[in-house]
N, C-alpha and C positions, 0 to 999 in steps of 0.2 A: 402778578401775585400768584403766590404756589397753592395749587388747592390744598386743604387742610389733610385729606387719603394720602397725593402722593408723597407727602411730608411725614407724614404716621408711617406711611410704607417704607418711606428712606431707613426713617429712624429704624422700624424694626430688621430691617435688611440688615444695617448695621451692626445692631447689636450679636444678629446670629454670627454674624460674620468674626467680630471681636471676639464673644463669646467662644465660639468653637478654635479660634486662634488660641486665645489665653487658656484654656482646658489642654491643650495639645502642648506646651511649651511644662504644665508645670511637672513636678519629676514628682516619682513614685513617693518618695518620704514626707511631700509635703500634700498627700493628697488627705492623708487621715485631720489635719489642722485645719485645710481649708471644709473639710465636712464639716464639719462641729460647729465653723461660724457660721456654714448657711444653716446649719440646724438650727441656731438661733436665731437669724435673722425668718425662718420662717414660724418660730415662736412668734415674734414681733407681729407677724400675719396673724397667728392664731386671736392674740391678742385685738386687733382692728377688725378681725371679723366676729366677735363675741361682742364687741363695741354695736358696727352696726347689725346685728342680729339683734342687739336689746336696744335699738332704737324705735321700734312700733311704731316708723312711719307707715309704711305698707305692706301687704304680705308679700310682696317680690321683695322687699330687703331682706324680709324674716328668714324667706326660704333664700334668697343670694346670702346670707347671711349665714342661716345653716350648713350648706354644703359647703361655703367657707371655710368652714371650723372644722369640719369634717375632713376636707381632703388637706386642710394646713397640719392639720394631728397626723394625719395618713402618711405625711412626708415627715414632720418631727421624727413619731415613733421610729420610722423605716428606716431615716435618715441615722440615726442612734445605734440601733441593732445594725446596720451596718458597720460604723464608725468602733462598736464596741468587736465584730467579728474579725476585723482589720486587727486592729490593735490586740488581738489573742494572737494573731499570725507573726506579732513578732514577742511573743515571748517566748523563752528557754520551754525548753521540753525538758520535764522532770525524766528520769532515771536513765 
């Protein structure tokens, strides 16, 4: 049997490895689309960590809870103002 670490470690190994493959292959014009869904997809976080922040099991969820919500907004807004700075980059230039 595989202990429970080196299996968590595979997994994560993996993902960096997929991840940083799939980031490197996509091309310049689909980088502003794919922003916008992780932007939302880290709304979705915002949302589950406002869930358990107003669960009042313990104060370690309240505060796991708060800096949830904090650093998930941190990436929303950032993520936006980026995706909005991109998308000025390919409009016409007036005059």
């Amino acid at each position: 049997m595989i202990p429970a670490e080196v299996f968590l470690t595979f997994i994560l190994m993996l993902s960096i490895f997929l991840g940083f493959e799939l980031i490197n292959k996509v091309p310049a014009t689909l980088h502003t689309p794919l922003m916008s869904g992780a932007n939302a997809i880290s709304g979705i976080t915002v949302v589950g960590a406002i869930a358990l922040a107003g669960t009042g099991e313990s104060d370690l969820a309240q505060w796991l809870g708060f800096f949830a919500v904090a650093l998930a907004s941190i990436n929303v807004v950032g993520g936006y103002l980026v995706t909005d700075r991109m998308l000025a980059m390919f409009k016409k230039k007036e005059g």
